[in-house]
N, C-alpha and C positions, 0 to 999 in steps of 0.2 A: 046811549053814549054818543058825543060827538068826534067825530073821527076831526083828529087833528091835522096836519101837514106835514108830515118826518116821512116822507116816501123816498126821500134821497138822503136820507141820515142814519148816520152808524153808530151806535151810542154804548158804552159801558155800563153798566150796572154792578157795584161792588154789595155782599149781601144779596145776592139775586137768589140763589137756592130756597128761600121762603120768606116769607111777613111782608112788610112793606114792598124790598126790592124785589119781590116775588111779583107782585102786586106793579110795581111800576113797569117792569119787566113787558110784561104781557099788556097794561096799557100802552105801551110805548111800539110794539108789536102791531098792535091793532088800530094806528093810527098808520103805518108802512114803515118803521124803523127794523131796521136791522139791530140786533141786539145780538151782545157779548157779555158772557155772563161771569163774575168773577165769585165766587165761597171757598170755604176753606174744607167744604162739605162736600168732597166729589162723588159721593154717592147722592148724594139729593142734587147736585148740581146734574148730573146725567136724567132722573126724572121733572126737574123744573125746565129743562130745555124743552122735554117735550113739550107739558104745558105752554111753553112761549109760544113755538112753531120752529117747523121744518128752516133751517137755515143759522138756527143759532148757534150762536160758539159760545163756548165755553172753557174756564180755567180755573184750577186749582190756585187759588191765591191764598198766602198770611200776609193781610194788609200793613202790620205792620214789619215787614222785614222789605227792604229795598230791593234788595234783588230780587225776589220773588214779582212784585210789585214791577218791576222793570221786565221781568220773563215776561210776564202775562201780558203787557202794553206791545212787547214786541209781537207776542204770538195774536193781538188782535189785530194789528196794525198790517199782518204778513196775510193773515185773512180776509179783512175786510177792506184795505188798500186806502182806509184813508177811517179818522176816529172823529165823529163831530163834536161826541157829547160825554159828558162822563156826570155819574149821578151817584154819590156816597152815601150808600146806606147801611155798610158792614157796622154793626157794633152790637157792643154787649152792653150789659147791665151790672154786674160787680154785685157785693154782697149788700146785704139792708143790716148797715151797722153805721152807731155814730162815730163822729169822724177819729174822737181816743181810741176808741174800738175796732178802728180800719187796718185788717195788714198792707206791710207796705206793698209787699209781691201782688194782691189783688189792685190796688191804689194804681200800681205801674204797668198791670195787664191792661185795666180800663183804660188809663190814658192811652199807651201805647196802640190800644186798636182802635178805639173812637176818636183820638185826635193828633194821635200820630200818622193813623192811617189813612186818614184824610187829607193830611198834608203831604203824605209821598205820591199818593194818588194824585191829588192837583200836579203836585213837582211833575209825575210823571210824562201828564199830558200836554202842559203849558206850551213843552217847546214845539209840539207839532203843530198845534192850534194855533201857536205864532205865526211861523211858516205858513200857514194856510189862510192867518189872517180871519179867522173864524172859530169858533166856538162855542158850547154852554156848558156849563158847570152846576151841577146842584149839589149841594153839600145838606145832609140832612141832619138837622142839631136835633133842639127838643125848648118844648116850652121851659124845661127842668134848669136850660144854660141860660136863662134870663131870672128867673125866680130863687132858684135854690132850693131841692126837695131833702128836706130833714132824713137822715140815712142813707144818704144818696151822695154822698158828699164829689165823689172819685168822679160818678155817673155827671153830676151837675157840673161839674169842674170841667169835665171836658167836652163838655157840650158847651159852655159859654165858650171855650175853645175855638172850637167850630166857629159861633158866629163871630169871636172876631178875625179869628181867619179866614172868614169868607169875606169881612166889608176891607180888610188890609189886601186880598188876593186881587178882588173886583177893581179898589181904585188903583191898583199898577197894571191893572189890563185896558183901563175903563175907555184907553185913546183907538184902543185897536176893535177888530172885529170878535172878542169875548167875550161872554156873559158870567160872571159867575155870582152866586146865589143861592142862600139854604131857607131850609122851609124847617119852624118850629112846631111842631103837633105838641099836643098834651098828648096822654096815653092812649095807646091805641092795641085794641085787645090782637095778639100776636103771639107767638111760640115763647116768644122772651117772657111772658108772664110767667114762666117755668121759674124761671132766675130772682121772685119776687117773692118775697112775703106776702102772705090776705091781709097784713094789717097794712102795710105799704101799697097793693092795689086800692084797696077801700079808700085809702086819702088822698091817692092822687082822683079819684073818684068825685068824692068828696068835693074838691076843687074847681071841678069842673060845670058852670053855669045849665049847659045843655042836659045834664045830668046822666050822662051816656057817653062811652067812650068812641072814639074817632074809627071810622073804617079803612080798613086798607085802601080802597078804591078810592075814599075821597083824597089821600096823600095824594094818589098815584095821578087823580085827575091834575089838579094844581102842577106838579112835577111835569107831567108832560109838556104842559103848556109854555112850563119854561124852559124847558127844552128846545120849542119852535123858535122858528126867525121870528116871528113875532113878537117875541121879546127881546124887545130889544133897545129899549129906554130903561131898562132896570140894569145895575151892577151893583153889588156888593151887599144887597137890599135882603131882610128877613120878612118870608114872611108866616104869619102864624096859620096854626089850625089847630084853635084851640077849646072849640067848644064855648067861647066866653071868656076863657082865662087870661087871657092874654094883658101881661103887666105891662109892658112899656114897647 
């Protein structure tokens, strides 16, 4: 692994408790960041911190409710004294039904945490990262928000969500010292495969050129990176990890 440069950097993770943000989490750690962990899982949030390392914080969040979303920004901001980076990875999956077939209640769960929650999350942090004239942002979509996955309708919907609130967020930052930017994966085998159907994992499968699904670690490596000063020519920019898949 190559040890990246965040040895002076404080960064949120929302979904840190396991999968991907579990995953980013602990790369982002092991490069010198300081991490603050957001789930709505606080019992797994207390055993994922260990995982990370000694120092981490942690917070009970429901990404999609504001306040909450605004508690936990303040309670990082009081402990770690300044937030450089924030990386969106809370989300669900919704049920494998076509879209006549969708309740609305699941329709407005999905959207409300994968792309509601995204956007209170950015809102949150925007205005300190002003102030400070710095920042990065990862916003984590999915190959699903550019293509469209049959039964997936809620899922897909707010994932393309995501990416274009990420190229809308990036070009109103784009003059200042902010990065922001999400990364699309195909599927990537994680706890959310609970949430799936075998015939829904098998095609998104299917789909994929490499013929194998994505590792947590390889999100996590890419995510890092844009996290670093280093990036710092890209705003509002997707990129994939897609095994091949990748439409447009």
């Amino acid at each position: 692994m190559n040890k990246l440069d965040l040895e002076h950097d404080n960064i949120v993770v929302t979904g840190g408790a396991a999968g991907i943000g579990l995953a980013i989490a602990q790369r982002l750690a092991q490069s010198g960041a300081r991490v603050s962990l957001w789930d709505r899982d606080e019992k797994a949030l207390k055993e994922s911190a260990a995982q990370v390392g000694a120092g981490t914080h942690t917070a009970r969040v429901d990404v999609s409710d504001e306040a909450s979303v605004k508690r936990a920004f303040d309670e990082a901001l009081a402990t770690l004294g300044r937030v450089d980076g924030l990386v969106c990875s809370a989300g669900i999956t919704g049920p494998n039904l076509t879209t006549w077939d969708y309740p609305l209640a699941d329709w407005k769960q999905v959207l409300d945490i994968n792309l509601t929650g995204v956007f209170l999350c950015n809102k949150a942090v925007i205005p300190h990262m002003k102030a400070n004239d710095y920042g990065r942002i990862v916003n984590i979509a999915s190959i699903a928000g550019k293509e469209g996955n049959p039964n997936a309708s809620a899922y897909s919907a707010s994932k393309a969500g995501v990416i274009s609130l990420t190229k809308s967020l990036g070009k109103e930052v784009a003059k200042s010292g902010i990065r922001v930017n999400c990364v699309t994966p195909a599927a990537v085998k994680t706890g959310m495969f609970a949430q799936m159907t075998q015939a829904h994992i098998d095609f998104m499968l299917s789909k994929i050129p490499m013929g194998r699904f994505g590792q947590v670690e390889e999100i996590a490596a890419l995510v890092a990176w844009l996290c670093t000063e280093e990036c710092s020519f890209s705003t509002g920019a997707v990129f994939d990890l897609s095994g091949g898949r990748a439409v447009y």
